[in-house]
N, C-alpha and C positions, 0 to 999 in steps of 0.2 A: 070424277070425284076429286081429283088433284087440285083441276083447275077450280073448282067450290072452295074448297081448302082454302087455298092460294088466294083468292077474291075476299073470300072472309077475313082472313091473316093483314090480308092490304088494309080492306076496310076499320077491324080495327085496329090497326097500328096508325090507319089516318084519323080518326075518331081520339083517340089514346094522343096524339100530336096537338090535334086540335086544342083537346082539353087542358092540354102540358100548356099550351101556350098560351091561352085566356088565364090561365091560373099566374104566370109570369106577368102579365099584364096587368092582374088587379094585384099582384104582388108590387108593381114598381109604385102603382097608387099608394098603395099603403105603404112601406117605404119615406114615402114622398111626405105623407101626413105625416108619420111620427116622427120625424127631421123638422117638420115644421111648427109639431107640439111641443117637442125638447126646446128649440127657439124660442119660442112664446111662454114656457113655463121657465127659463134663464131670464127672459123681460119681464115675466112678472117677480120673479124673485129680488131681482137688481131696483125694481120699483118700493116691492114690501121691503126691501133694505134703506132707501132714502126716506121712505116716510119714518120709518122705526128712529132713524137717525133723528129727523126732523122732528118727531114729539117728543125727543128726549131734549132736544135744543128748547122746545116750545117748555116743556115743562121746568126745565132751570131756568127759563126766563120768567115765568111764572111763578114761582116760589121765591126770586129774586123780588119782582112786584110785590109780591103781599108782603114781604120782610120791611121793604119801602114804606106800605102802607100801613104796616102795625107801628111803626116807627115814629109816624106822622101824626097817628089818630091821637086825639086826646082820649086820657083816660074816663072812662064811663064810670 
């Protein structure tokens, strides 16, 4: 009966290792993704920050223009 014990106790303590290590395994995946989504969610931020910049350049250019062209237009 000991050695049953014993054979069981092994069994699941290798069972029990197994699963330990497949879990570390899709842990280092996942890990790996969200390093990768932090990365990628820093490059879209630095992107949504040069366009922001850039329609605000666009729009004082813009209102610079029509100021030009009210300027120009004969009165109606």
């Amino acid at each position: 009966m000991e050695i049953e014990s014993a054979e069981y106790l092994a069994g699941a303590g290798g069972v029990i290792s197994l699963m330990l290590s497949i879990i570390a395994y899709l842990l280092k995946f996942l890990l790996q993704d969200f390093r990768a989504l932090q990365q990628n969610l820093h490059e879209v931020q630095t992107r949504y920050q040069l366009m922001e910049v850039a329609m605000q350049a666009m729009s004082k250019e813009l209102s610079a223009l029509r100021l030009q062209l009210q300027k120009k237009a004969p009165p109606v």
